[in-house]
Short mmCIF file of the C-alpha atoms (twelve columns), coordinates in Angstrom:
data_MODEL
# 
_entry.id   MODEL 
# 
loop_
_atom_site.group_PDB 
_atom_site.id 
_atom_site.type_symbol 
_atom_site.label_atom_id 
_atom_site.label_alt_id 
_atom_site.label_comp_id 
_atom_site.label_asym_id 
_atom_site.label_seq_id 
_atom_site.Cartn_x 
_atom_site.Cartn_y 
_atom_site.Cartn_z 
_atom_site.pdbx_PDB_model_num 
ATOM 1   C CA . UNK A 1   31.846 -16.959 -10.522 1 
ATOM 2   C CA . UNK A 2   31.521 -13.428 -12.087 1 
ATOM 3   C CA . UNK A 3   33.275 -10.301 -11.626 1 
ATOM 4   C CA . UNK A 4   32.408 -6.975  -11.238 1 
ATOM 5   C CA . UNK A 5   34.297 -4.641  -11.972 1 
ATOM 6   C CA . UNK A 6   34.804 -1.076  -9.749  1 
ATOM 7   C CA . UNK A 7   33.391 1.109   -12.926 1 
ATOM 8   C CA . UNK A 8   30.756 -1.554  -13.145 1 
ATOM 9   C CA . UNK A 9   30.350 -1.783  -9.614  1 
ATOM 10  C CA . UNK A 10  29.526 2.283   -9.392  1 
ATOM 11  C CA . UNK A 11  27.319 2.501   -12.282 1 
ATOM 12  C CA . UNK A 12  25.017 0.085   -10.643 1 
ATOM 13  C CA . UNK A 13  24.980 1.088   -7.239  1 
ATOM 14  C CA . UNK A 14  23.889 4.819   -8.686  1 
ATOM 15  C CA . UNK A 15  21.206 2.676   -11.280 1 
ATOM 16  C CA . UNK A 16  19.744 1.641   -8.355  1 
ATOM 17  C CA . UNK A 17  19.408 4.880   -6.562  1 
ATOM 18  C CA . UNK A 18  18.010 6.323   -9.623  1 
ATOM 19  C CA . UNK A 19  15.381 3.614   -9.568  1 
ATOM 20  C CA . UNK A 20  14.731 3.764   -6.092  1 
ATOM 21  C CA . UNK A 21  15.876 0.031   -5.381  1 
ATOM 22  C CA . UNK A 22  16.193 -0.257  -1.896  1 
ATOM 23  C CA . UNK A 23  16.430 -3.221  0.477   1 
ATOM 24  C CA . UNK A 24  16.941 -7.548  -0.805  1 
ATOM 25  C CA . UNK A 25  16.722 -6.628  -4.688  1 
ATOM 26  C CA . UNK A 26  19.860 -7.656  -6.227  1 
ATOM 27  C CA . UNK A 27  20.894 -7.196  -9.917  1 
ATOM 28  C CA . UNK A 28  20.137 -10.480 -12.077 1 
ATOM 29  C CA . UNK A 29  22.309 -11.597 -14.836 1 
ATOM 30  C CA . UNK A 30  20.960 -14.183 -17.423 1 
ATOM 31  C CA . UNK A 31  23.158 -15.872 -20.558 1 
ATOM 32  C CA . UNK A 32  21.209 -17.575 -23.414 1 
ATOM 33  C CA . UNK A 33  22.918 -19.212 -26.721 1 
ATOM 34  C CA . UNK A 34  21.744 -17.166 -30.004 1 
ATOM 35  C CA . UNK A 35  20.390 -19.692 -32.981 1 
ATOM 36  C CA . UNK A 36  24.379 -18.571 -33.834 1 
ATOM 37  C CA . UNK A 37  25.856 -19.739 -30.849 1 
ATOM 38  C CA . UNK A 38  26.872 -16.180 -29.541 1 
ATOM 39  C CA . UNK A 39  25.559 -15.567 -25.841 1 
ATOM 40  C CA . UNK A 40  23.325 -13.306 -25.323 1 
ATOM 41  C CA . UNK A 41  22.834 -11.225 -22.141 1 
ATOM 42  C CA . UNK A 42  20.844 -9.088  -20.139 1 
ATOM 43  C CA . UNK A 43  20.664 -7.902  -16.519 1 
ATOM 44  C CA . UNK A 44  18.115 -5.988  -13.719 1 
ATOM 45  C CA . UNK A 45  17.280 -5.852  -10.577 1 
ATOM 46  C CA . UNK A 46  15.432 -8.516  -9.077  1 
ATOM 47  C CA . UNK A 47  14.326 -10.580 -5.718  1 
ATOM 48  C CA . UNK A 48  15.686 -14.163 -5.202  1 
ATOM 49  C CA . UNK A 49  13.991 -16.707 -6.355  1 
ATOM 50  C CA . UNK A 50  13.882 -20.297 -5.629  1 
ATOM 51  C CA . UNK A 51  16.689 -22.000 -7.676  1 
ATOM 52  C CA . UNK A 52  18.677 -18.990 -8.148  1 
ATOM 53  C CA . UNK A 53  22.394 -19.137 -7.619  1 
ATOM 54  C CA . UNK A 54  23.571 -15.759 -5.350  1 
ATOM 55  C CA . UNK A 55  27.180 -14.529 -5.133  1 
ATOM 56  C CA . UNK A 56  28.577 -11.088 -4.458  1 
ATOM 57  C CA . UNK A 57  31.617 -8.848  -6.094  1 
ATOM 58  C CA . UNK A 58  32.551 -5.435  -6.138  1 
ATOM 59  C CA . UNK A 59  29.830 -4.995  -3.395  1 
ATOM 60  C CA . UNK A 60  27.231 -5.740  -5.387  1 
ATOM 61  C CA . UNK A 61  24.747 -8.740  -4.502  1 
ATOM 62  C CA . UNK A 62  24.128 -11.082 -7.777  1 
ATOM 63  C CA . UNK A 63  21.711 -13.616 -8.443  1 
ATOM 64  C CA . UNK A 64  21.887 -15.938 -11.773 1 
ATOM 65  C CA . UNK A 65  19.237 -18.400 -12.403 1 
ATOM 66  C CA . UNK A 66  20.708 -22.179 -12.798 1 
ATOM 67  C CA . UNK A 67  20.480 -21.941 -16.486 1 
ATOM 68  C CA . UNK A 68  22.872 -19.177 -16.925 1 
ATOM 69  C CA . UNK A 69  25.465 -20.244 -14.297 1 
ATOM 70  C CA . UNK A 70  27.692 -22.438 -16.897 1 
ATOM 71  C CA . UNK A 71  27.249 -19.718 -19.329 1 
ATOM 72  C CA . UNK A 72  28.156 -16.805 -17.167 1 
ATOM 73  C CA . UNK A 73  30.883 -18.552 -15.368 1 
ATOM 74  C CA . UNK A 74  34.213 -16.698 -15.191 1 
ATOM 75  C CA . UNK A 75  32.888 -13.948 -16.658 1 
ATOM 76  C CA . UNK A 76  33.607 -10.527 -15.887 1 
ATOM 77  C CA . UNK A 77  30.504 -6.899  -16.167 1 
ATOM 78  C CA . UNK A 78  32.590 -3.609  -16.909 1 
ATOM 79  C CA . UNK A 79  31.105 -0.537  -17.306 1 
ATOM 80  C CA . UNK A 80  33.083 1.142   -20.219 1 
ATOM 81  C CA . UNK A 81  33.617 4.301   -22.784 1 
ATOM 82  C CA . UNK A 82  32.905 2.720   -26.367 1 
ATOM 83  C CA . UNK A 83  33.216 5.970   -27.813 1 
ATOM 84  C CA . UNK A 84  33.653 9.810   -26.569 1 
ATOM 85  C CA . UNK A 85  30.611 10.513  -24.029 1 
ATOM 86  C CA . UNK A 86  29.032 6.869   -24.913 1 
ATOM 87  C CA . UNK A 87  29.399 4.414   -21.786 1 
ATOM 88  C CA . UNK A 88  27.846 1.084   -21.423 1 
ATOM 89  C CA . UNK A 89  27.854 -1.995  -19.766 1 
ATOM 90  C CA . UNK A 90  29.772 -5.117  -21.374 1 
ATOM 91  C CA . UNK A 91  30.517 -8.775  -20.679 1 
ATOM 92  C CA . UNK A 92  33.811 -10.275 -21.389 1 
ATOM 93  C CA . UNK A 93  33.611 -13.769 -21.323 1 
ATOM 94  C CA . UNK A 94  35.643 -16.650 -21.969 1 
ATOM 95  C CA . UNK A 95  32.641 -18.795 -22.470 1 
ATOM 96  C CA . UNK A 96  31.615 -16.873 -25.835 1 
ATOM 97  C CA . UNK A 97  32.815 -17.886 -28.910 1 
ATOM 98  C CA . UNK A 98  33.159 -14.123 -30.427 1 
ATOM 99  C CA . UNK A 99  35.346 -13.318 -27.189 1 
ATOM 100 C CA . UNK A 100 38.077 -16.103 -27.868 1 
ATOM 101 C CA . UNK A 101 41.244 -15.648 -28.961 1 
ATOM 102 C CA . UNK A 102 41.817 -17.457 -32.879 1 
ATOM 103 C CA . UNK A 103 44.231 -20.435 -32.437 1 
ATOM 104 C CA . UNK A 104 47.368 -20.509 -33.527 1 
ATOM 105 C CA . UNK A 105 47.920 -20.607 -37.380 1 
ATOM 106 C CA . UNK A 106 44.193 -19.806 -37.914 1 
# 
């Protein structure tokens, strides 16, 4: 379902140390279309809830409510350098429309 990626995988593990997450909590990923049709994303640690879809990568535990699954499907987190000393976490995502690829003789 998603990937996480080693870099990604790290930076979260040490997140959670930082914030003292211990024990079930597992990082949440939602997915919501933008009045532009872009997704939108965000993530945190959470419990399970009722509903929730759970799968695991990288060694890290994931839960995604029902109405993000299609949206985050296939996707992959990395934890990258966008510029010198300035690392974040990004989605790359073959369900987003600014992610595509143009077709051919666009």
């Amino acid at each position: 379902m998603i990937t996480v990626t080693p870099a990604a995988a790290d930076q979260i593990r040490k997140s959670a140390e930082q914030q003292g997450q211990q024990g079930e909590l597992c990082l949440r990923l939602a997915a919501r279309l933008d009045g532009a049709g872009a997704i939108e994303y965000g993530m945190g640690f959470d419990a399970a809830g009722e509903g929730d879809v759970r799968s695991e990568s990288g060694g890290v535990s994931i839960l995604v409510s029902k109405g993000s699954v299609e949206l985050l499907a296939g996707a992959t987190l990395d934890y990258v350098e966008i510029n010198p000393g300035e690392r974040r976490f990004i989605f790359i995502n073959p369900n987003d429309p600014s992610h595509k690829s143009p077709k051919p003789g666009s």
